[in-house]
C-alpha positions in Angstrom: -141.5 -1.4 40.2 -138.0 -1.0 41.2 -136.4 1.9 43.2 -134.7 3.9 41.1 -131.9 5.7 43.2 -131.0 8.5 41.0 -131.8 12.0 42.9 -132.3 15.6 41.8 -129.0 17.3 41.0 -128.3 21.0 42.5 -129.3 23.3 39.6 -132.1 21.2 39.2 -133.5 21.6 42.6 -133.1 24.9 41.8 -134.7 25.9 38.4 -137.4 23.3 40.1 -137.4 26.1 42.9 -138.0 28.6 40.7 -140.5 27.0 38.6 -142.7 26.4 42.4 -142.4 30.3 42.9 -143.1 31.7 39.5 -146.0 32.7 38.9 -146.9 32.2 35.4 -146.1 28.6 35.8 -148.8 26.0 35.0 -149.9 23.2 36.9 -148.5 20.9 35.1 -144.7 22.6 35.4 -145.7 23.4 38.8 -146.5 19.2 39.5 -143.1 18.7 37.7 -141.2 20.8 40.3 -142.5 19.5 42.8 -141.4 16.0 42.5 -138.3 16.9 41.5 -137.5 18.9 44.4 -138.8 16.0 46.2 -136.2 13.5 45.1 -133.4 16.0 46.2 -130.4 14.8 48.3 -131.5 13.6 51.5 -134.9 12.8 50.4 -136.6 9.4 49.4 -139.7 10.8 46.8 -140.0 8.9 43.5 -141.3 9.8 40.7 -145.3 8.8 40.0 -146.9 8.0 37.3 -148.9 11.3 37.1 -145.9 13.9 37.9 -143.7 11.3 34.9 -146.9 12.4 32.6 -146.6 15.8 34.0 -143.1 16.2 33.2 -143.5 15.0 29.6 -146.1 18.1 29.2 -143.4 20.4 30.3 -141.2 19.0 27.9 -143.0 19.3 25.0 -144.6 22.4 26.1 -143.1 25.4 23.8 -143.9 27.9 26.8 -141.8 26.6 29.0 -138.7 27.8 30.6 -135.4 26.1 30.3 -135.5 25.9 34.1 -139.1 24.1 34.0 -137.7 21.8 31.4 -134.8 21.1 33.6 -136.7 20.5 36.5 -139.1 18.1 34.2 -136.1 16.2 32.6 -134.6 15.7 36.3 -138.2 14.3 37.4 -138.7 11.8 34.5 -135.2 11.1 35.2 -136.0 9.4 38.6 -138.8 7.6 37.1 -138.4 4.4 39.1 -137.9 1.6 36.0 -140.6 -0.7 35.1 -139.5 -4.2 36.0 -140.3 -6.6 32.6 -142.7 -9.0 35.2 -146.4 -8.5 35.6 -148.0 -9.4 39.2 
């Protein structure tokens, strides 16, 4: 796969911050936040394939928050792109 060098923005570091201290998030939002808050500035994380699956949860969860959503678009965002050759 490529690196994909697209990084977490500042609101979404922190509605991903929030979503990591809230307590009536689930795993799943919780994995989310994480690895968006691990691709902020200044950091080299990238998105795996079980936070990307993670994140698409917590978008089509309908108990979400708009910040776990956020955080969840802003991880799949930095999904690193899939390049069109198999090794």
């Amino acid at each position: 796969m490529s690196k994909n060098k697209a990084q977490t923005g500042e609101k979404a570091a922190t509605a991903a911050g929030k979503s990591l201290a809230g307590k009536k998030a689930t795993k799943t939002e919780k994995t989310a936040a994480a690895s968006a808050v691990s691709q902020a500035p200044k950091s080299e994380g990238q998105t795996g394939k079980k936070a990307a699956s993670a994140a698409g949860k917590v978008l089509n969860s309908k108990k979400a928050t708009k910040a776990e959503k956020a955080a969840a678009a802003s991880t799949l965002a930095q999904t690193p792109a899939k390049s069109g050759k198999k090794k």
